[in-house]
Phi, psi and omega in degrees: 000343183334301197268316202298145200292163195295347221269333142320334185106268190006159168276166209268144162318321161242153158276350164242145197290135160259127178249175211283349181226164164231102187282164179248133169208127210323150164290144187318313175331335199240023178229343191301322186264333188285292183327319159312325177265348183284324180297321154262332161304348224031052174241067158332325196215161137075357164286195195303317195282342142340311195253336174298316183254029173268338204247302182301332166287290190296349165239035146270301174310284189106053159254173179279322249188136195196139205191107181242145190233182196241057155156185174273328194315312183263014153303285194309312188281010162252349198266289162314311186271346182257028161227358157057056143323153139221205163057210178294137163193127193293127174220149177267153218274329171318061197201198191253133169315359183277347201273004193241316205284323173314315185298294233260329150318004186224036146106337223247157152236132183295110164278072160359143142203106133052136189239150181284146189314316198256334185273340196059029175265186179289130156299118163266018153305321187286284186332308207283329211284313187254033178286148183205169211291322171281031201248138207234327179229167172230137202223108174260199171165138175308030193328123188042024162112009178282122155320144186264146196297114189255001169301301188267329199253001150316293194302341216221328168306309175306289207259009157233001156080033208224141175266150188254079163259168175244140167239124180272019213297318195280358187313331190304126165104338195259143184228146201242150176016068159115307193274140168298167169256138179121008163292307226291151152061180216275308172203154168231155195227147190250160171222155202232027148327164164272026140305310221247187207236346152254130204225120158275324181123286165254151135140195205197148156252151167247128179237145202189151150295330210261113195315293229269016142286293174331309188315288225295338168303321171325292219255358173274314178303341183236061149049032190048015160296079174312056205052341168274016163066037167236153187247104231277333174170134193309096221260196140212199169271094164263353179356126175233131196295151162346266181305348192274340179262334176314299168337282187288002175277334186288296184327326207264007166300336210231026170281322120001293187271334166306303179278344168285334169274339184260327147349293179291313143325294196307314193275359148325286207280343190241014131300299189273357183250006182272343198259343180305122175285135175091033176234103192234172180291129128347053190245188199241108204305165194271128173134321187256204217191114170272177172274354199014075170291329164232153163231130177252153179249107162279145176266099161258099198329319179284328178288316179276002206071349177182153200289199187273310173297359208267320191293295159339296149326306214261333169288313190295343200272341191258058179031014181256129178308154169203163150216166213240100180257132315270094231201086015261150191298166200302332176261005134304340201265163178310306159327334216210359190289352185274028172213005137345100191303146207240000185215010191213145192270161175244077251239283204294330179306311201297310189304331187253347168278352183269356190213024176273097170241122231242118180266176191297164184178116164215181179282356164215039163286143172304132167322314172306304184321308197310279192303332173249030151293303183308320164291306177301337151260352142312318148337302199281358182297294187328343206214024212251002152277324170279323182302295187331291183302249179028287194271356164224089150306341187288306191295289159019271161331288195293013186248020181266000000 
């Protein structure tokens, strides 16, 4: 029984669930006197620490302009509507559904295009490809924290006369040549959830060079009311609360050891896990730097021995968390299938949401946890016809 995986009966590697994120987040201690005085001023919103972490984001991104909001979802959605998309706009569907759901709130329809197998970003072969005389944008994103090729796809923006945005939700920590990602392209927007390596609790940035984009976000967030109480074109409450900038204003102190420690994982997981057969990587081009906000595993079923839900299952049994990011991918789900290509397969999305698997991963995991994540799935490699037989008794039986 020594080696065989829990799901065999053994005991499980951990004994307690490692789940798939941790947030890492300050101590009450280091919040205590700030958190006190927003509390006895009543100065909730729209006060100081707002603007101390507005001015601290913009001059880590190195943009003019850091717009703190109250998510990303509704960062995108002022972004959109406050650069006066119309029409079409290409995105890719292997990504989190706010990045589709944002369009279609702001009047627009998402146009699919394809992601490359391996960096898992938008291909920009595939954008050009699905540019039409109505395509008004282009929407990349950093996927799990990879920078998206923003060179070809600046350059393919440029020479069709098209705004370029980023969705950033996973961006905090990832360098595009060197660089934080968020100078680059008309604006990218972060989202500060407690997933990611800068944590507010909610909320999101739009960050951009372009004055009168900054203007009109500003002034989209305060239900689009510049202050005379006329509302300049119909905004909503995007607002980010006090304490939600305190955080994140602490949180982005440590950001820096934060993407460097999951870094450092990350080469962890792809040292004991690279000799595994059917099992690959991301990858992230020389130069830049992911945020590794995930670190995912591609599954190839016929090479590991089981599929990506197969793995899955036989990891929860070893107390370990995964998630299937992004499955099913957007234009699949029921919201968005009536904008579905309707003549073409999108063949690397379908391919990586059916075999994309996102192991535990935060800014201050133990080295051990990293490795014996990895033994534990190596085990179920190992053992990976009796895990089959295990996980369908039924077939098992009736072939007896």
């Amino acid at each position: 029984m020594n080696n065989k995986p829990a799901i065999l009966g053994n005991a499980p590697i951990f004994s307690s669930r490692i789940p798939i994120v941790r947030p890492a987040l300050p101590a009450f201690a280091d919040l205590a006197a700030d958190a006190e005085e927003l509390l006895t001023t009543g100065m909730v919103t729209k006060g100081r620490n707002l603007l101390t972490f507005e001015a601290a984001v913009g001059e880590h991104l190195g943009v003019r302009h850091a717009i703190a909001v109250s998510s990303c979802t509704t960062g995108l959605m002022l972004t959109y509507k406050c650069l006066g998309l119309t029409g079409e706009v290409i995105i890719p569907s292997f990504t989190f559904m706010a990045t589709a759901s944002a369009l279609v709130w702001a009047g627009l329809k998402p146009v699919f295009a394809d992601v490359d197998f391996h960096t898992t970003n938008l291909d920009p072969a595939a954008a050009e490809a699905a540019i039409t005389p109505d395509t008004s944008a282009i929407v990349a994103v950093h996927n799990f924290g990879s920078p998206a090729d923003l060179e070809a796809l600046q350059s393919l923006a440029e020479r069709k006369g098209l705004k370029l945005i980023c969705d950033a939700a996973h961006g905090f920590g990832a360098q595009y040549k060197g660089r934080p990602v968020g100078a680059q392209c008309d604006a990218h927007v972060f989202s500060l959830s407690p997933t990611k390596l800068v944590i507010a609790g909610e909320g999101g940035i739009v960050a951009t060079n372009d004055d009168e984009l900054a203007g009109r976000v500003r002034i989209g967030r305060e239900y689009g009311n510049s202050g005379r109480y006329d509302s300049a074109f119909p905004g909503i409450n995007a607002r980010m609360a006090e304490f939600n900038a305190l955080m994140g204003a602490h949180s982005l102190r440590k950001l820096e050891s934060a993407a460097r420690r999951r870094n450092e994982i990350a080469s962890l997981y792809r040292e004991a896990l690279g000799a595994l057969p059917g099992s690959g990587f991301q990858q992230t081009r020389e130069g830049d730097r992911s945020s590794y906000k995930d670190f995912s595993i591609t599954v190839d079923a016929e090479a590991f021995g089981l599929t990506r839900d197969e793995l899955a299952r036989a990891l929860e049994s070893e107390n370990i968390d995964t998630r299937a990011y992004y499955d099913p991918p957007v234009h699949r789900q029921a919201a968005y299938a009536e904008f579905a290509p309707k003549c073409e397969r999108l063949h690397n999305t379908d391919l990586l949401a059916a075999g994309s698997l996102s192991l535990p991963i935060w800014s201050n995991m133990d080295d051990e946890i990293a490795l014996r994540v990895c033994e534990g799935v190596g085990r179920i490699h190992e053992f990976a016809p009796e895990v089959t037989r295990a996980l369908y008794p039924h077939v098992a039986d009736s072939a007896v």
